[in-house]
Structure formats: structure tokens, C-alpha cells
VEXDREN-2710 file (C-alpha; in Angstrom, 1 decimal):
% VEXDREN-2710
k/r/px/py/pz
1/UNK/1.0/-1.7/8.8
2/UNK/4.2/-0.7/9.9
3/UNK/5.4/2.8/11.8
4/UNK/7.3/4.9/10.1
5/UNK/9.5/8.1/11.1
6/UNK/11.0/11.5/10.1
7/UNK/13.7/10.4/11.9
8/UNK/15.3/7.7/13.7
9/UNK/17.8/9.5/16.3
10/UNK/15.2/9.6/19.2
11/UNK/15.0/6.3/19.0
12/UNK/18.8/5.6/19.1
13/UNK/19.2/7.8/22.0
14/UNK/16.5/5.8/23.7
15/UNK/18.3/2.3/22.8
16/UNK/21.4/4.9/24.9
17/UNK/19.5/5.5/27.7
18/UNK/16.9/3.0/28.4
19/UNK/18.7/-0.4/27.2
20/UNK/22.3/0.7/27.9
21/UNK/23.3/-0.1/24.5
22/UNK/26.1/2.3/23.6
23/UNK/26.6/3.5/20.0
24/UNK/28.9/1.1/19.0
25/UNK/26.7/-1.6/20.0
26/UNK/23.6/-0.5/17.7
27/UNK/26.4/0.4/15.2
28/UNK/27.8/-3.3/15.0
29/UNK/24.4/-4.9/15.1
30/UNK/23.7/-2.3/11.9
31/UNK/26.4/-4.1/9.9
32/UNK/25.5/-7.1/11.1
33/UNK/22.0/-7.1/9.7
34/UNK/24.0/-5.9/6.4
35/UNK/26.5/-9.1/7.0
36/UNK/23.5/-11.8/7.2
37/UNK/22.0/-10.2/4.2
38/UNK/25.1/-10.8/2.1
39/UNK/25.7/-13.9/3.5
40/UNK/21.6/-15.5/3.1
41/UNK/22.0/-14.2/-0.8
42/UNK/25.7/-14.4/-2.3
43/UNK/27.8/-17.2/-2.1
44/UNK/31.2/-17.2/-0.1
45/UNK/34.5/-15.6/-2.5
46/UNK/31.4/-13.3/-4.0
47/UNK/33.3/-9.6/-4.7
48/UNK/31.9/-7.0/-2.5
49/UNK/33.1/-3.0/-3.5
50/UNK/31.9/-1.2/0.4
51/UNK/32.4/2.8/-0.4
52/UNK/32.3/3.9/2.8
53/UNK/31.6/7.8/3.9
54/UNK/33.5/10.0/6.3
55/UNK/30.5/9.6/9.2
56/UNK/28.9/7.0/10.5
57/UNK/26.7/5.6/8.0
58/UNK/30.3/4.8/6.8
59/UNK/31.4/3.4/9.9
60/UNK/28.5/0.7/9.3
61/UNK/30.6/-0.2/6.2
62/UNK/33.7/-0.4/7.5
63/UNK/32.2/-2.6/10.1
64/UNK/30.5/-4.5/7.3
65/UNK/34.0/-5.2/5.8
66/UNK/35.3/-6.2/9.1
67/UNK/32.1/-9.0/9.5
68/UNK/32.6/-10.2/5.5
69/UNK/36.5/-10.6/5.2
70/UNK/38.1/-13.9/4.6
71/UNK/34.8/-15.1/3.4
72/UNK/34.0/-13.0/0.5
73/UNK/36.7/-10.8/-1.6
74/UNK/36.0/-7.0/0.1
75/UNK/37.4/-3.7/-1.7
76/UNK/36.8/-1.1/0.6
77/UNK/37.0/2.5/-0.8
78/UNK/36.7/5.6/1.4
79/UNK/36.8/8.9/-0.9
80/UNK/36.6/11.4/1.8
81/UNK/38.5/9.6/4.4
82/UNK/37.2/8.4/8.2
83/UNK/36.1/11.7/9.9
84/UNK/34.0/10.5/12.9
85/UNK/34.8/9.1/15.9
86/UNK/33.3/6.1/15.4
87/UNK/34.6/5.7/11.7
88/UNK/38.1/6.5/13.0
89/UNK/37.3/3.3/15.9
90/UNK/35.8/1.0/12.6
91/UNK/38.4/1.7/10.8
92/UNK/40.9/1.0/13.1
93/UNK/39.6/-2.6/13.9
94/UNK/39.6/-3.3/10.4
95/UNK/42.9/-2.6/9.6
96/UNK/44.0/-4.3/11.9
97/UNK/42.2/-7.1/10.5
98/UNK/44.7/-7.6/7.6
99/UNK/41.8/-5.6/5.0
100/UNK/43.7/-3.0/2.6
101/UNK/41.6/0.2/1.2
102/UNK/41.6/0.8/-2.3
103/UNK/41.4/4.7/-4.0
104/UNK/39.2/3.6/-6.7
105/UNK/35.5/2.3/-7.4
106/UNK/36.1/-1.5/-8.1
107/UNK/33.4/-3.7/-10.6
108/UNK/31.9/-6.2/-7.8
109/UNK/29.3/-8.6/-7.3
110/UNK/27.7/-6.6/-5.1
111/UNK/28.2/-2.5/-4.1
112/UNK/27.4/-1.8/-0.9
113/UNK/26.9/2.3/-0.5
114/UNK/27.4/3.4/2.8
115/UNK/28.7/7.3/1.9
116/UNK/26.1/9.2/3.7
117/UNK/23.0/7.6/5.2
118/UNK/20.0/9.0/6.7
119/UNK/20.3/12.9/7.7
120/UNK/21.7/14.4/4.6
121/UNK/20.7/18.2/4.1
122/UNK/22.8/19.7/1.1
123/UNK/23.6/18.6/-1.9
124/UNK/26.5/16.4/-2.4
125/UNK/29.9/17.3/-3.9
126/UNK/31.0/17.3/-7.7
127/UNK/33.2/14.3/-6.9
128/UNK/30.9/12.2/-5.1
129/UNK/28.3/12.8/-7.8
130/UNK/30.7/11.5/-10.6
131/UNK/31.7/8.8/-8.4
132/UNK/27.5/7.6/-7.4
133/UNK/27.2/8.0/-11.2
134/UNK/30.2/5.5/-11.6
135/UNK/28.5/2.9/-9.7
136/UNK/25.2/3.0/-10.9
137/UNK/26.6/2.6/-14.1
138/UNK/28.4/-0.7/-12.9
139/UNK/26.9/-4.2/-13.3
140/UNK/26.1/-6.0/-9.9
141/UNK/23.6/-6.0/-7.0
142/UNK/23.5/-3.2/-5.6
143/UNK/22.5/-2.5/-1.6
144/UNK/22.5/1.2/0.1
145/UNK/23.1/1.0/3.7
146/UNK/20.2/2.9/6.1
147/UNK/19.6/5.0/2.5
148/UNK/20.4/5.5/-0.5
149/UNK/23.3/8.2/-0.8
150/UNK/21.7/11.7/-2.7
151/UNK/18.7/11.4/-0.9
152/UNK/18.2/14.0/1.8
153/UNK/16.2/14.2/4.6
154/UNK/13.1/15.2/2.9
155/UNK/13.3/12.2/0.5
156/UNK/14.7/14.6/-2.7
157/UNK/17.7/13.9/-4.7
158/UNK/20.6/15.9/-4.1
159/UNK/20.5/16.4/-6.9
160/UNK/21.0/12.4/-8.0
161/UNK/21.4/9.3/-5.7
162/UNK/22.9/5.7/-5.6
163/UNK/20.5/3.4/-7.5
164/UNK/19.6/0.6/-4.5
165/UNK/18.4/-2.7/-5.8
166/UNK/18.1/-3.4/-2.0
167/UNK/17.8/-0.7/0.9
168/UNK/18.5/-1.7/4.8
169/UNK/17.2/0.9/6.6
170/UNK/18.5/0.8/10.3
171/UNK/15.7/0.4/13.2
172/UNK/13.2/1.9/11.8
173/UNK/11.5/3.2/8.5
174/UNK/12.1/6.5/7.6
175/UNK/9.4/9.4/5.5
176/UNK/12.4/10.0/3.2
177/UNK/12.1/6.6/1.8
178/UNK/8.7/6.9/0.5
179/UNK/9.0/10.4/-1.6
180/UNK/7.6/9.8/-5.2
181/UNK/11.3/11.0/-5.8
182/UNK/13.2/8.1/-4.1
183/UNK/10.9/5.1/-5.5
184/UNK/13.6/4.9/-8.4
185/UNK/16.8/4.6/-5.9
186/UNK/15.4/2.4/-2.9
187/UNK/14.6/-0.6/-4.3
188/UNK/13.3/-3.9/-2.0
189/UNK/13.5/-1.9/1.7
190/UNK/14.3/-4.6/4.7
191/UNK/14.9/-2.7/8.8
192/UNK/17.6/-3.9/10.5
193/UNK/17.8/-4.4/14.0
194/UNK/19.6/-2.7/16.3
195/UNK/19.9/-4.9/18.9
196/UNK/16.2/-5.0/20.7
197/UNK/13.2/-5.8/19.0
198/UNK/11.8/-3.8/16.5
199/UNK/9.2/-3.3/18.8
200/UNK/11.4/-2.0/21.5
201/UNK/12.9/0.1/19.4
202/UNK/9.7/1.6/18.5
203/UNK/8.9/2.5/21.7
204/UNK/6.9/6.0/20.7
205/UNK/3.9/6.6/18.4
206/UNK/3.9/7.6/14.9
207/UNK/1.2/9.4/12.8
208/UNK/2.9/7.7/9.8
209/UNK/2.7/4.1/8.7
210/UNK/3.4/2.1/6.1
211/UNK/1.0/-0.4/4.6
212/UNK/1.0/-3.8/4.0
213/UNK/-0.9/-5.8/1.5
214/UNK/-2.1/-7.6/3.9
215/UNK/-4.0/-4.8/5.5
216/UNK/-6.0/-5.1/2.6
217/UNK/-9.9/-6.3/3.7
218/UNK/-11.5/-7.0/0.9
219/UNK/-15.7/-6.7/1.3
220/UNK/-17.0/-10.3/2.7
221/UNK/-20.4/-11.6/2.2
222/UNK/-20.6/-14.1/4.7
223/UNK/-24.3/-13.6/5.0
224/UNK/-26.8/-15.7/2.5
225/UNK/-30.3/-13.6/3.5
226/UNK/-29.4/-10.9/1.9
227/UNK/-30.1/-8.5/-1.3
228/UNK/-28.8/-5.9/-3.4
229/UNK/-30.2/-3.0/-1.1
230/UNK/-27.5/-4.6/1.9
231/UNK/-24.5/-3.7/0.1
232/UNK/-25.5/0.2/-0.3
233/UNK/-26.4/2.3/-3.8
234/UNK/-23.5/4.7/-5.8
235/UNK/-24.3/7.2/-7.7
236/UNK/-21.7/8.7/-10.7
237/UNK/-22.3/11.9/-11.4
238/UNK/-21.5/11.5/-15.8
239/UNK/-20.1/14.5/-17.2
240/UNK/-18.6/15.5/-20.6
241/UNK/-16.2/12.4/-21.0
242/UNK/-18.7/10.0/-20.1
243/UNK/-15.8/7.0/-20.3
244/UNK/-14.3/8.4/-17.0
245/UNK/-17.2/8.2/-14.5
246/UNK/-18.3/4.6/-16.8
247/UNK/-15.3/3.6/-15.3
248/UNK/-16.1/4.6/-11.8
249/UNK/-19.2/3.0/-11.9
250/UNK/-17.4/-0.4/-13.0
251/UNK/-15.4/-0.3/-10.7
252/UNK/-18.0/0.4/-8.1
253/UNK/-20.1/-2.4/-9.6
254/UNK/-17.2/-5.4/-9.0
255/UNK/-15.9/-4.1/-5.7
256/UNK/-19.4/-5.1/-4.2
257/UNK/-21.7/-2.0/-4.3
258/UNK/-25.1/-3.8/-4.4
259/UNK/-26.5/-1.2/-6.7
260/UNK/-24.2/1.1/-9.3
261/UNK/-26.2/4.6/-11.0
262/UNK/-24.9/6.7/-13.5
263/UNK/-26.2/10.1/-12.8
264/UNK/-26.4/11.7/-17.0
265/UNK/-27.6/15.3/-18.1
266/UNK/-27.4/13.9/-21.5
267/UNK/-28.8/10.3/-22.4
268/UNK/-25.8/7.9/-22.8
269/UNK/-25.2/4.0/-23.4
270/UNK/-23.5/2.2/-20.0
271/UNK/-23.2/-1.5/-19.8
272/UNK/-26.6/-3.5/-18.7
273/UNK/-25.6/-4.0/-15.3
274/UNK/-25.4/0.0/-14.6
275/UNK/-28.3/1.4/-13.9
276/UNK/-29.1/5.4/-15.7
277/UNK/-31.0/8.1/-14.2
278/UNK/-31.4/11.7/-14.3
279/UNK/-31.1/12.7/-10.9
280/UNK/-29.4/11.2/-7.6
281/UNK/-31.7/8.0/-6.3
282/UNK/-33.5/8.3/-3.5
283/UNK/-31.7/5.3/-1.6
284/UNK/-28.4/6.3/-2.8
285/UNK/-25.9/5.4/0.2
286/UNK/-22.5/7.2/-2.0
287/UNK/-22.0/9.7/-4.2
288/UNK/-18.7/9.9/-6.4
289/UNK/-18.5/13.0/-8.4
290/UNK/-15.6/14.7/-10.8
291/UNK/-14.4/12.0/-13.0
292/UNK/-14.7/13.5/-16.8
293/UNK/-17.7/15.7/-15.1
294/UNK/-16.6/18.9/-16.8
295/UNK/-19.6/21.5/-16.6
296/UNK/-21.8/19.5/-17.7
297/UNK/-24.9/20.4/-15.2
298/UNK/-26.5/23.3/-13.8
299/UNK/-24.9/24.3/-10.8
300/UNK/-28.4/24.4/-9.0
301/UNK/-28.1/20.4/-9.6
302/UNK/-25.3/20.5/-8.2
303/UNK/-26.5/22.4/-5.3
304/UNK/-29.5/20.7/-4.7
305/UNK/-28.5/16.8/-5.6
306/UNK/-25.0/16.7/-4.5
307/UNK/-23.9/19.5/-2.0
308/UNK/-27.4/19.6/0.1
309/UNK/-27.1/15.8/0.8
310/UNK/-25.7/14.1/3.7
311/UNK/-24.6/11.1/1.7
312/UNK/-20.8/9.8/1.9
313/UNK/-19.2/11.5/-0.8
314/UNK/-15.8/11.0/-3.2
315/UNK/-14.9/14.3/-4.7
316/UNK/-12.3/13.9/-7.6
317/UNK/-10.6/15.3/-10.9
318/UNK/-13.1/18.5/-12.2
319/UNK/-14.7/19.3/-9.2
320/UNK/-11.2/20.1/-7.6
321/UNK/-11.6/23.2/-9.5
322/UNK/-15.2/23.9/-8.7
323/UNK/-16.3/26.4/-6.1
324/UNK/-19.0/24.4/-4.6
325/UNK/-16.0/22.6/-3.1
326/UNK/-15.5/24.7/-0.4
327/UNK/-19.1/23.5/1.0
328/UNK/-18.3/20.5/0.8
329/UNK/-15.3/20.9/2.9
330/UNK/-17.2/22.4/5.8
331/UNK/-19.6/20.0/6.1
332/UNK/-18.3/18.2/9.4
333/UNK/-21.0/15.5/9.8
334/UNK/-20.7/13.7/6.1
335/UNK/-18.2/11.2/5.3
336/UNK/-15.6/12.6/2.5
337/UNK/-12.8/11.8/0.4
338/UNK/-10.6/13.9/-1.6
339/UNK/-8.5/12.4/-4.4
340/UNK/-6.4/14.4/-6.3
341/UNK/-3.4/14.3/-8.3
342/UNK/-0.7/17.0/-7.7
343/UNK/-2.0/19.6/-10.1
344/UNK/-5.5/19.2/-9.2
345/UNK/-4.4/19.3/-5.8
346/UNK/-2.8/22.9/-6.6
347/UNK/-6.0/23.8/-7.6
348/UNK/-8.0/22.4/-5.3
349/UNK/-5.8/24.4/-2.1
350/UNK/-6.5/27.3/-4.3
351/UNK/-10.3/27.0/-4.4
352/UNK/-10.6/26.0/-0.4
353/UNK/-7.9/28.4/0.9
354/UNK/-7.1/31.3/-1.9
355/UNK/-3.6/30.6/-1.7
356/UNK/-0.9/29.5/-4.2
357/UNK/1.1/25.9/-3.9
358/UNK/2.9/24.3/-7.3
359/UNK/3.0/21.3/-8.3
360/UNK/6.8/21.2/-7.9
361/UNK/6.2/22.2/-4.2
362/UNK/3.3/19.5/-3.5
363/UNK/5.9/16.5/-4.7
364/UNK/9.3/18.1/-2.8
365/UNK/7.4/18.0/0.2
366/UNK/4.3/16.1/-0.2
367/UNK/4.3/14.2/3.7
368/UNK/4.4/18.2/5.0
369/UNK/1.3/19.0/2.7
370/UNK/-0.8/15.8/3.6
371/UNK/-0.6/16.8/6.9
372/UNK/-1.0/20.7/6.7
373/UNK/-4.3/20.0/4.8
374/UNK/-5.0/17.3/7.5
375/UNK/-5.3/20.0/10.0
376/UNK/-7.3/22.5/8.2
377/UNK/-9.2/20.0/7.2
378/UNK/-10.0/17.5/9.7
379/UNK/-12.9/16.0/8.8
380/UNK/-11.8/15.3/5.0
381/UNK/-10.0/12.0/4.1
382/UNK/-7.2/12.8/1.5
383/UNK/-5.8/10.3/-1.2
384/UNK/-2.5/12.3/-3.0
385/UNK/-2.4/10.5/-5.8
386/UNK/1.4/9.5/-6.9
387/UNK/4.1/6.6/-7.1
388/UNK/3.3/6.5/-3.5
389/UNK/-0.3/7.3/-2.3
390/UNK/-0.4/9.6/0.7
391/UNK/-3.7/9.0/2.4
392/UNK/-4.6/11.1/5.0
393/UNK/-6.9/10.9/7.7
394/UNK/-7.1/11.6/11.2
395/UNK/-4.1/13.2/11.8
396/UNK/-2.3/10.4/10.5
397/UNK/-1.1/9.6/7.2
398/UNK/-0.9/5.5/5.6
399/UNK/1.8/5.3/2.6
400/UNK/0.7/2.9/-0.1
401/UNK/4.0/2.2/-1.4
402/UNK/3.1/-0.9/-3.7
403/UNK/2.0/0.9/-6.9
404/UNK/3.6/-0.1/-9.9
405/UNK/4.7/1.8/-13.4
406/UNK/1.6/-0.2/-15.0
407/UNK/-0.9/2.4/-13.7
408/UNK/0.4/5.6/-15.2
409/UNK/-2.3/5.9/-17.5
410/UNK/-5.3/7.8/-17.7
411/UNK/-8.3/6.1/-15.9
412/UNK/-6.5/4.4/-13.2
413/UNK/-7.9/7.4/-10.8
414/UNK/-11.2/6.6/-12.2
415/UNK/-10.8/3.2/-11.1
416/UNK/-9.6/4.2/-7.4
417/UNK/-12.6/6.8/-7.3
418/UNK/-15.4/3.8/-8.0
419/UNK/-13.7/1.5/-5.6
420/UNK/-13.4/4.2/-2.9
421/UNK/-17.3/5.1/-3.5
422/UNK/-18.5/1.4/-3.4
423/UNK/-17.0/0.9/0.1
424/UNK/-18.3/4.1/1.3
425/UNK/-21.9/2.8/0.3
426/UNK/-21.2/-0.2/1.6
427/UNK/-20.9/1.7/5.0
428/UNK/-17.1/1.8/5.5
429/UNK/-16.0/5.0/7.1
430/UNK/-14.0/7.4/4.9
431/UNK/-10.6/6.9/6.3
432/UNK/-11.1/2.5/5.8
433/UNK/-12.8/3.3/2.6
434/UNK/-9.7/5.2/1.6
435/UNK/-7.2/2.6/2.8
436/UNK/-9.0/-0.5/1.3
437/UNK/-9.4/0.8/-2.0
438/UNK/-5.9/2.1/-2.1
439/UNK/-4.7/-1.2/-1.2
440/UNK/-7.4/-2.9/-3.8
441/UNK/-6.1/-0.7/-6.9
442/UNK/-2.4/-1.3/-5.9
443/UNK/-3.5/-5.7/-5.7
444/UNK/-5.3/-5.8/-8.8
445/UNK/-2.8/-3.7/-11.0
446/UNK/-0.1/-6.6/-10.2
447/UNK/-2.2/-9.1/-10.9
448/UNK/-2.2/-8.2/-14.5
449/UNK/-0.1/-10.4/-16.9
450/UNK/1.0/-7.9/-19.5
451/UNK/3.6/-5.6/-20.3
452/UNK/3.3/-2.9/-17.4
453/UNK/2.6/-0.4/-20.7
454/UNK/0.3/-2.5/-21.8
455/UNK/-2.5/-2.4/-19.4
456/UNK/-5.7/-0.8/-19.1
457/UNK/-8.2/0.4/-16.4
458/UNK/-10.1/-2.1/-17.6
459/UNK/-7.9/-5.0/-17.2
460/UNK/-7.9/-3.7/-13.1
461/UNK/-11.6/-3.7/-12.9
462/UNK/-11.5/-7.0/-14.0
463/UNK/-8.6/-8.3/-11.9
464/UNK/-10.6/-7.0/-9.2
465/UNK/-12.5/-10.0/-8.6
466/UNK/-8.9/-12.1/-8.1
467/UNK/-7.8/-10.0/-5.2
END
């Protein structure tokens, strides 16, 4: 996994004060990651169009212009001029380098967007926003330098933004990157260096990171004396729409859980490998509870079979509206995962706090409300469900960044809930449980073969097994 920040200028001024590297160093090395990129992936006499801001994220693209000319054919456009001090020094060099500017956006190979970089915090003027529109609209690859312009600080649209088929992000990874909002703009996202390692330049902690598929540890039976009762017993609590906590269970089942229940108030058919009962097993080692539930039983059952026990738990869909949650949440010596969706998310703060929070507010600042929740609710492992899964835990929060358009459709959630509940039964903690299955659900959807509308929860319990 990989650290990721709110913001990177710490980090600079560290690079200032402990390395002796001055701005203009970082600043060259900055367009010289963006140089090497061109270079590795377009052939020499390619067209580049730089637009370049008035600050210093458009300084790295005057710099860029300087590094690429002679080899490749550079239009270099600066529609509000050179305003900073080091823009005014970039500029200068390049000039003097023979390159002339042009006034207008130019059809190119490749568009390099360099207007305003990390750090923006209003929205961006009329003419700018015809002029991003203009170049989204233009054939080409496409690469936003640090970030793509329109997206602020807190990762929103301001109110649109350049349309990245590659984002290099300087030093570091930024929060802004990973909004639900800014999944459309960033495209692939490579860190530059800045002139130390990556690790150097790194140099403090972060409660964010980003992870990696290959943080994914898949359940390993490397033992051959064992039995079904060593891989721990999940209960699905079946509700109203049975097909939702079927699912679960499924899912459960191929991710490794040695034994699968469906927990029914009304007889139903489930697949011979599931086993039915009417109440929670006795060995039961996970329970996984809201999928399709509706109010389907007794709230003494619930009372009695589900909030009374100890068991690892995975609370999701329905009983984010139930008030029985807020036992749940107090319950400081049981391992438990949230996973809502935005709206049931809004109803769930509702239920455990009495306050208000939209859905509109939950996805403008979702990294804020992770972490608020985090520290109300410590001992609660959260999964915000969303283009990017927030999961937080500990008082840190892991991005999940590799979901894909293919699992917008209902059930998907069910699928994460039975793979979060098998590894809790399997005796992961809540926080790995969270991670893994996360990570699982992200692996299997891109294993599938179709047409991302095509797919079904189904075809990721099944793909399941090629992870």
C-alpha cells in the first residue's frame, strides 16, 4: 500500500530544509518525470499542446516545453499569462530557448494540462472552463500534470475538470485524487519524483493509504489435517428478498468459510451446499445481517440471536435503518463491520447520532466523514461503499481505488458483505477482514470477460475462485 496525503507542501518544504533542494530543483525534476513519460511512450516529432497556468503547476509546463523541444513539435499556450516567480524564471529560460507561445488551444498528439495543479479552492473562470471543455473535446492523449485542472482540494469539480487519460501527481499521492468525483478526470495515476526517493520524500506518517492489489491475501489452506469446523461457520440472517443474503452466503461459501447458514423466518429453497436453519447455530463463528432482511423477524430475535452475541458481526443495507444498531455500535469487545452505501450511510448517522448528513454531503467530502465516524466510533470498521471504497479502521483509512463501472449493479454489496463475513469467521480481524474482501470483490469483478453492463453478482462469486 502506498501513503497518501491532503497535501503535499510539508513535504516540499522538508525536501527545502532538510535536503537543500531549493524550489527550482524539485520544480525541474517535476517536469522531468513529465519529460521521461513523453519520451518512454511517444515517438520523437510527436505534437505536444502544454497549456500552462499562471502559478507553478504552470511553471512545471513551461519547464516541460523547455526538456521536449527540438525533439518533439511543442505549442505552448499560457491563457492567463506567467504570474509567479518561478513561472516568470521558466518562462524566461524557455524563450530563450528559441520556443514561441501560441494564443490558441492547438489539436496535438498529446495535451499536457498544467493550468492549476494541486491546491485549487474556487471555481475556475468562464474562460478557462470553455477552454478545459475545448480540450477534452480534442482527440489525443491526454496527461494532467500533479492534477487534473477543476479539481479542487477536496477532490470536487469546480464545477468540471480536464479529462486525464494519465495523471503525474508530484512526490506524493494526494486525497483529492481519490474522490468518487475525480475517478472520471484522473485516469492511470504515476508520482513523480522530486529529486530523493519517494521514500525520503515521505518522510512523515499518514493515516491514509492507498491500496495495492497486491495487498490482497487471499485465505491459504496450507494445512491437509483439517475440516470444515477450521475455517469458521456464517450465518445470513434471510429477510424479505431472500436473493440478497443467498448471495451473501455464496459468496461466503467460495471465499473459504468452512461452513455457510442461511438464518430464514420463512422456509425457502438455497443451493445444496448452504445449509437452512431457524435460528443462529450454536458454532456459528460470523454473523452477516441486512442484505434484503427487511422486517422480516421479531425484534426479540433479533435481540436475542444477533445483538446479545459476541460473534464477529457484518451489519449492512436494512439494518442501517434499524434501531438495534446503536447496540451494536457500543459493543467495544466484538469485532464489526459497517458497510453502507451513501444513503444508507445518511441513515445509518441518523440512527447512531440523531443528526442530519445528505447524501450530497457524504460524496463532497467523503475522506472528512470516514474519519469523523472513525472517531466516534472507534471500535467499528467502516466500508463506504462508492467508485472508491473508503475503509476505515483504526484511525486510518485504506482507499480501494480499483473498482470498475461493471459493479454498479444491485447485489455487488451482497457479494462484498459474504466475503467480508467469511473472513471474519475464518478469524481475520475486522479491519483485514475489511481490506481483503475489498480487494477480493475489486479482483474478481475484472476478471470477468464481458461487457462491464453485462455482468452479474454471480459471475464475481464465481470468478472468486481465479483470484
Amino acid at each position: 500500500m502506498q501513503k497518501v496525503y491532503k497535501d503535499c507542501y510539508d513535504l516540499d518544504r522538508n525536501c527545502y530544509d532538510e535536503y537543500g533542494l531549493s524550489e527550482d530543483i524539485l520544480m525541474e525534476h517535476a517536469a522531468d518525470e513529465m519529460n521521461r513519460y513523453i519520451r518512454d511512450n511517444f515517438p520523437k516529432n510527436s505534437s505536444v499542446y502544454i497549456v500552462a497556468g499562471p502559478g507553478n503547476n504552470g511553471a512545471d509546463g513551461i519547464t516541460l516545453a523547455r526538456l521536449l523541444y527540438d525533439d518533439y513539435d511543442i505549442k505552448l499556450h499560457l491563457p492567463l499569462g506567467a504570474k509567479s516567480k518561478m513561472a516568470k524564471i521558466q518562462l524566461n529560460r524557455t524563450l530563450r530557448c528559441g520556443i514561441e507561445t501560441t494564443k490558441e488551444p492547438v489539436e496535438c498528439d498529446i495535451t499536457v494540462d498544467a493550468i492549476f495543479g494541486a491546491g485549487l479552492n474556487r471555481d475556475i473562470p468562464e474562460d478557462i472552463i470553455t477552454l478545459i471543455n475545448t480540450i477534452n473535446d480534442m482527440s489525443g492523449f491526454k496527461i494532467a500534470c500533479d492534477i487534473p485542472s477543476g479539481i479542487d482540494d477536496e477532490g470536487k469539480l469546480s464545477p468540471i475538470a480536464f479529462e486525464a487519460d494519465t495523471t503525474i501527481t508530484m512526490g506524493a499521492l494526494k486525497e483529492a485524487l481519490f474522490l468518487d468525483e475525480a475517478k472520471d478526470y484522473t485516469g492511470e495515476i504515476v508520482v513523480a519524483s522530486l529529486g530523493v526517493s519517494r521514500k525520503q520524500y515521505e518522510y512523515t506518517e499518514s493515516a491514509t493509504y492507498l491500496l495495492d492489489s497486491s495487498d490482497l491475501k487471499i485465505p491459504n489452506r496450507k494445512r491437509l489435517h483439517t475440516n470444515k469446523g477450521n475455517f469458521g461457520h456464517v450465518a445470513v440472517l434471510c429477510g424479505e428478498k431472500s436473493g440478497a443474503a443467498k448471495m451473501t452466503a455464496q459468496a461466503s461459501s467460495r471465499f473459504g468459510a468452512g461452513l455457510t447458514t442461511l438464518v430464514y423466518h420463512e422456509k425457502i429453497e438455497a443451493p445444496d451446499y448452504l445449509m437452512l436453519s431457524s435460528k443462529i447455530p450454536a458454532n456459528t463463528t460470523a454473523i452477516a445481517i441486512g442484505m434484503g432482511l427487511g422486517n422480516h423477524f421479531d425484534d426479540s430475535f433479533i435481540e436475542e440471536e444477533v445483538v446479545k452475541k459476541d460473534i464477529p458481526i457484518i451489519v449492512d443495507a436494512d439494518f442501517m435503518y434499524r434501531e438495534e444498531l446503536k447496540e451494536i455500535a457500543s459493543q467495544k469487545n466484538r469485532e464489526i463491520v459497517f458497510t453502507p452505501h451513501p444513503k444508507e450511510f445518511s441513515a445509518m448517522w441518523k440512527v447512531l447520532t440523531d443528526e442530519d448528513i445528505t447524501v450530497e454531503f457524504i460524496q463532497k467530502h467523503r475522506f472528512d466523514v470516514v474519519r469523523s465516524f472513525i472517531q466516534r466510533f472507534p471500535n467499528i470498521v467502516l466500508i463506504l461503499k462508492g467508485a472508491n471504497m473508503l475503509i476505515g479502521a483504526e484511525n486510518k483509512i485504506y482507499i480501494n481505488s480499483h473498482g470498475t463501472a461493471s459493479l454498479s449493479k444491485g447485489g455487488s454489496g451482497d457479494v462484498l458483505s459474504g466475503i467480508t463475513a467469511s473472513l471474519l469467521a475464518q478469524g481475520y480481524s475486522a479491519k483485514d477482514a475489511s481490506i481483503g474482501a475489498s480487494l477480493a470483490l475489486t479482483s474478481a469483478s475484472k476478471l470477468y470477460q464481458g461487457n462491464d453492463f453485462s455482468m452479474l453478482p454471480t459471475d464475481i462469486i464465481d470468478n472468486l475462485a481465479r483470484i
